[in-house]
N, C-alpha and C positions, 0 to 999 in steps of 0.2 A: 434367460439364463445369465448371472451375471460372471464377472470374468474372475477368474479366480487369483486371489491376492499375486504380488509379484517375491519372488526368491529373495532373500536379504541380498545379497550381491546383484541382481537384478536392480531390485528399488535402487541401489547406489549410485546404479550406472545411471539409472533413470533421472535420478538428480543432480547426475554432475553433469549430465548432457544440459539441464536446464541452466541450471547456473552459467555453461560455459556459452549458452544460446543467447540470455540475457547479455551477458558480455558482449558477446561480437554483434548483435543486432543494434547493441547503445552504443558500438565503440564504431566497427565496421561498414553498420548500413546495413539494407534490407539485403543487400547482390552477397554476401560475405559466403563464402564456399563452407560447405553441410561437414566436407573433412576435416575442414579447417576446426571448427566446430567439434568433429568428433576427437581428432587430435590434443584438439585443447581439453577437452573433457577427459583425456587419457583411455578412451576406447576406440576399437574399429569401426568402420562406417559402416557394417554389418548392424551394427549392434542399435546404431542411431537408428536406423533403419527398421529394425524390428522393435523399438518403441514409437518411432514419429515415420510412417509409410514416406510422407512428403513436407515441404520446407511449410508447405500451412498448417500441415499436426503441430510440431513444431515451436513456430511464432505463436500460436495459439497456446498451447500449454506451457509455453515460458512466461507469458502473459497470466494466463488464471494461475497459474501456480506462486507469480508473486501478489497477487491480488488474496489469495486462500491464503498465503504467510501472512499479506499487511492482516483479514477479517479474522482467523482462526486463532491468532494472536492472542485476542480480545481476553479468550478463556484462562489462559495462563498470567497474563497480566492483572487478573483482579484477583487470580488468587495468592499475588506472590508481592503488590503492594495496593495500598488505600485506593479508592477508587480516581480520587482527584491528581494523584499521582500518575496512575493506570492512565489516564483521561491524557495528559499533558503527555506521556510516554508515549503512547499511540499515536498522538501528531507527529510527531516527529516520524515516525515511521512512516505516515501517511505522507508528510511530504518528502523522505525515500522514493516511494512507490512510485509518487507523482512525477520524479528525477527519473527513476529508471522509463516509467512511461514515455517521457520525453525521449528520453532515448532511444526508445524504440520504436518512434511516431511512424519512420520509413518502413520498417517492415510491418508494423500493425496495417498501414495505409495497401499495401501492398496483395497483406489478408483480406481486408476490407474489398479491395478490387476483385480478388479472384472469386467472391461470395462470401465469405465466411463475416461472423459480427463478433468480436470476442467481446464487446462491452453487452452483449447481451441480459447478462445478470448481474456488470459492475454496481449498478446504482442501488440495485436490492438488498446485496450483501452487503455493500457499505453501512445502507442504511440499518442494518440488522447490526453491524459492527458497534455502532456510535449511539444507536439506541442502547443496546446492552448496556456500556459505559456511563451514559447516562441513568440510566433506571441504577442503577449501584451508586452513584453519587447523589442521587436522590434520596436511597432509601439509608445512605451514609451519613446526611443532613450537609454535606459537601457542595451541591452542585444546585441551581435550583428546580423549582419543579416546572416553567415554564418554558423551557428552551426545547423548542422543535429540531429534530434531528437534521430534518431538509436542512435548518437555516446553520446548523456547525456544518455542514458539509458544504453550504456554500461558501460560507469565512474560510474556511480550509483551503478551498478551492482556488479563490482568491489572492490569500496569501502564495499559493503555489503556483498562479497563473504568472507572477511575478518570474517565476524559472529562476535561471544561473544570475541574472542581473544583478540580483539581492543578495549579496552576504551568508552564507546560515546564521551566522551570528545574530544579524539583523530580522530574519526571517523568526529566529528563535523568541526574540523581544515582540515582535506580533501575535506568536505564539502564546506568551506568557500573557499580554494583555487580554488574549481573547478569555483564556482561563478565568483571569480576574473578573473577563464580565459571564461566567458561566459560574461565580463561586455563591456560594448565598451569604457571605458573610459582607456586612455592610462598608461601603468605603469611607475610612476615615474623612468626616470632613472637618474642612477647615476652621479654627476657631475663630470667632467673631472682631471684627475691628474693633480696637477700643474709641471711643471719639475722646481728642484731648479736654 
């Protein structure tokens, strides 16, 4: 039997506990106090409570829930610009994602310890994310047809393994480059030495 939708004042509270859980997990640490948490979300710790039982509900569903923002994304983004746009839009959220991950490395690591896996389904959904954008930029004449979704999602990866070290700015310029090598549109080359 599944569970039956939540109250629109319910779902609010349900999101603002995650948002304010993201915050003190990337800001605080994995120890950061659950009131502290509900305080900051502007509810009681009753209420935290009756949506996340314990602090691994919680870390877990502040985790897939920015993960379902970065994948879910995908839908509204190709219908509101051109696919190659959508494509370059989406990185940048992707490496977001990968920021707030970072941030949350102490209390993911901490889920991890107690049993729980939250990257369980990260790599599927990803890969379902980046597929989508590509098959649109394909069928756009945008993108081309030979790029394997594994291999954007490891450039991705890459670029973001780099972390806080890099710039955005900088990071943005690897971003753009990689685009160019995902466009089907051929790179200017140079024109020919003249000999004197």
């Amino acid at each position: 039997m599944s569970a039956r939708p939540l109250r629109a004042d319910a779902q609010r509270n349900r999101e603002r506990l995650l948002e304010a859980a993201v915050r003190a997990f990337s800001q605080d640490g994995a120890d950061v106090t659950l009131e502290s948490i509900a305080k900051d979300a502007g509810v009681g710790i009753g209420t935290l409570y009756r949506h996340f039982p314990t602090r691994e509900t919680l870390v877990d569903a502040a985790y897939q829930n920015e993960l379902a923002r970065l994948c879910d994304g995908v839908t509204d983004l190709l219908a509101t610009m051109p696919p190659h746009e959508a494509t370059r839009t989406w990185m940048d959220r992707f490496f977001d994602y990968m920021a707030t991950k970072r941030g949350m490395a102490d209390a993911l690591r901490a889920l991890i310890a107690s049993g729980g896996n939250p990257y369980a389904h990260s790599k599927d959904r990803l890969m379902t994310a980046i597929t989508a954008l590509l098959d649109a930029g394909v069928a756009a004449g945008t993108i081309r047809s030979d790029v394997e979704p594994a291999d954007v999602l490891a450039w991705l990866g890459g670029v973001c393994m780099m972390g806080d070290s890099v710039p955005r700015d900088v990071a943005g310029r690897m971003l753009d480059l990689m685009m160019d090598g995902l466009a089907t549109s051929p790179r200017a080359t140079p024109a020919p030495r003249r000999t004197p």
